[in-house]
N, C-alpha and C positions, 0 to 999 in steps of 0.2 A: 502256061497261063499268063495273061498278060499283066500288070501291075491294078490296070483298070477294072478287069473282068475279075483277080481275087478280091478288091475293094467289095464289087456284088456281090458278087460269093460269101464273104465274111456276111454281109448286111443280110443275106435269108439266114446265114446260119444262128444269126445275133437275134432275130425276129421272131425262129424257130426256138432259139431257149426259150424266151420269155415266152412263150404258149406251154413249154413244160413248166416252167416256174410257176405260172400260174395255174394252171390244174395240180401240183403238186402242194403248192400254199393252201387253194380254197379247201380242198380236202386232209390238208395234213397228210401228206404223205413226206415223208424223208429222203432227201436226194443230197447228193452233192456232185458239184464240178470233181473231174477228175481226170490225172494223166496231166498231158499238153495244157489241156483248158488251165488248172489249177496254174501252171506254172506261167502260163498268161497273166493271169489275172495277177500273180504276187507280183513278176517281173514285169509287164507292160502294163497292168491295167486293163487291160483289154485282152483278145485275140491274138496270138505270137501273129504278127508283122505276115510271116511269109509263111505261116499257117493255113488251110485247107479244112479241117473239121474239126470237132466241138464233140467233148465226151461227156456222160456223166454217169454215174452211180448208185446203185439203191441194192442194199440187202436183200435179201429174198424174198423176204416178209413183203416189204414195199414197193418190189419189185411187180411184183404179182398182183399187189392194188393196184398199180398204176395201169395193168393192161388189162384190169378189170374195169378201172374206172374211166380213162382216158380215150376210147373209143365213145365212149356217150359226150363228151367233152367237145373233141375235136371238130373242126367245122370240117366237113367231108369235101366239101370242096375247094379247098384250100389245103388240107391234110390228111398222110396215110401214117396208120403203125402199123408197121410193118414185124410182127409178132417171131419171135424166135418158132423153129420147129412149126410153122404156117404153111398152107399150100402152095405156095409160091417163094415160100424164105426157110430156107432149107437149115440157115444159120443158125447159131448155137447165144444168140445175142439178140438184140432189137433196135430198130431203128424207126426213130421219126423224118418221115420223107415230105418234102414238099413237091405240089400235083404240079405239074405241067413247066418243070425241071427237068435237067437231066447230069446226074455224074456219072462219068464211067469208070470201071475200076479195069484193073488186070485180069478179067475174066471174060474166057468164051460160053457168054449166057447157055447152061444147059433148059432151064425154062424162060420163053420168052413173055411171058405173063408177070416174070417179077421184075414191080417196081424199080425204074432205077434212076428216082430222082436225086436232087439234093438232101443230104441226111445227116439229122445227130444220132450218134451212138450212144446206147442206150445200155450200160454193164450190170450183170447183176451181182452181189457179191455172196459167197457160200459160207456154211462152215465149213471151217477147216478138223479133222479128226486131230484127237490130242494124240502127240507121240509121233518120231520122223515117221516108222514105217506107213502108218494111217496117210498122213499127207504126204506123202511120196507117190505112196499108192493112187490118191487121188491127181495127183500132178501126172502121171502116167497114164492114169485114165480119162483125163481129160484131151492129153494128146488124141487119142482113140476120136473123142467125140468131135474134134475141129479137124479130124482128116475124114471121117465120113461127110462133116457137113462141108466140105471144102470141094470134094472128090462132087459131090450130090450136087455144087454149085456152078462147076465147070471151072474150078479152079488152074490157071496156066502155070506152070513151071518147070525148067529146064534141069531140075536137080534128078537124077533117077533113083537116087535113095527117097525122096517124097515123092515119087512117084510110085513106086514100090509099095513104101507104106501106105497110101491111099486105096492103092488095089487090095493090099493082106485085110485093112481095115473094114473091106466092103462085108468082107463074113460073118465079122461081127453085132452082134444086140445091143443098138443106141440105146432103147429108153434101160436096161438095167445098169447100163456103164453110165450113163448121163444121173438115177438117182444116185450110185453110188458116189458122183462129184459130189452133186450138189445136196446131199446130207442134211433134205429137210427137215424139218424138227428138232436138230441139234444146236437150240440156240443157245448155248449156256456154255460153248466152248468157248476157249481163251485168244485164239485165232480163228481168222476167218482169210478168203482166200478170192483172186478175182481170176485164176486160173483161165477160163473161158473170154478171156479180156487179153489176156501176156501171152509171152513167149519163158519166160524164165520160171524159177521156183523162187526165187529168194526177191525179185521184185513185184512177187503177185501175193506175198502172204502180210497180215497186217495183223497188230492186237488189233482185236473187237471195239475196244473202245477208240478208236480210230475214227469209227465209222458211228459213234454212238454220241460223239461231241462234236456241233459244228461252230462256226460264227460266217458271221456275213461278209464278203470281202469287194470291194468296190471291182466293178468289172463292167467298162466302157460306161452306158448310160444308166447303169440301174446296179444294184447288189446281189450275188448270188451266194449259196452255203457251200463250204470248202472245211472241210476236215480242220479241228480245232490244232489238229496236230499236223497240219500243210507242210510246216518244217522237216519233221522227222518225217515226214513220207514223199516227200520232194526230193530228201536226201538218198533216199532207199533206191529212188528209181533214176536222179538223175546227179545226184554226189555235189558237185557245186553248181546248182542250178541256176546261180544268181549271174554267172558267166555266159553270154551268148555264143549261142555254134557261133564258128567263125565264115563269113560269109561265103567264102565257097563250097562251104560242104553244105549249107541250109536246102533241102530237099523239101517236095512237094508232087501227090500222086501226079502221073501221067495222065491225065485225062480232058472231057470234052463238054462243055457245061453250056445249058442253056437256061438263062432266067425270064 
């Protein structure tokens, strides 16, 4: 992508938060920047420079408003949500897509019916069961849930061990393995957990109040909410975050975009 065409790129995806920031304000819904976005915002102020997409975050509770409420919101022709576990989004996650975009990722589309414009990530976040073995357990079975929705998406990879496991995965029952991640009604544990968002165990789990205190942090032309505790979960996921990748490793998807 050229320096030109990410400038665009960043500017729908900047345009795009602030339509969740606002249906998540008028109704009170609780969100936060998270991941990359977060550490934009502390270290640039903005969008990381040679950044690509925009995450954010909501409990479950809030989670679950927003895809209740932000379909009546949206202007339809201008935006899609694209709903986890939906007829066309196989994914284990959600996205806001903008209409008559296009990003494309590393897959050979298994339905050609799903959306595949410009998009923020949309994470939800669980509880986590108290005690290693509980959250183990759940970290384990959340693997389960991102290789059936990955296998179901036409996910490409050259590894034969994740290949492997995608195929053993097919036999198994999403929606029991997927409650027992996401462990609704358990609000009142001490952790909670973005499992369905990482790859790791120990940079997807967070104390509760992480997510229960935010402030506002200047980001590009407006303010968004970012975890009161940014520091200590800056530090979790990316150790001296205040240091930039050095310019020859900075990576960005392979893909093909139209605005």
């Amino acid at each position: 992508m050229t320096e030109e065409l990410l400038k665009r790129h960043q500017a729908v995806l900047y345009e795009m938060l602030g339509v969740i920031d606002g249906i998540c304000r008028k109704h009170g819904i609780r969100y936060m920047l998270f991941a990359g976005t977060v550490l934009g915002a502390v270290r640039h102020g903005d969008i990381i420079p040679w950044d690509d997409d925009l995450d954010v975050v909501m409990t479950r509770p809030e989670y679950d408003r927003f895809m209740e409420i932000a379909p009546k919101e949206l202007d339809p022709e201008k935006y899609f949500l694209q709903k986890e576990f939906s007829e066309h989004w196989p994914m284990f996650f959600s996205k806001l897509r903008k209409n008559n975009t296009a990003f494309l990722e590393r897959y050979i589309p298994k339905d050609l019916e799903s959306h595949r414009g410009v998009y923020i990530d949309i994470f939800p976040c669980d509880n986590l069961l108290p005690g290693k073995l509980g959250g183990r357990l759940q970290f384990y079975a959340s693997k389960i849930v991102i290789a059936k929705s990955l296998d179901r998406r036409g996910y490409w990879t050259k590894n034969w061990g994740k290949k492997i496991f995608m195929a053993l995965c097919r036999l198994l029952p999403q929606k029991p393995i997927c409650r027992f991640v996401q462990q609704k009604g358990r609000d009142d544990t001490e952790y909670v957990h973005t499992f369905l968002g990482g790859a790791t165990y120990q940079r997807n789990v967070y104390p509760r109040k992480w997510f229960d205190e935010a402030v506002e942090m200047p980001f590009r032309n407006g303010t968004f909410p970012v975890s009161a505790y940014f520091h200590e979960m800056l530090t979790v996921s990316y150790g001296d975050y205040m240091t930039p990748t050095p310019v020859g490793k900075r990576k960005i998807k392979v893909h093909a975009e139209l605005v």
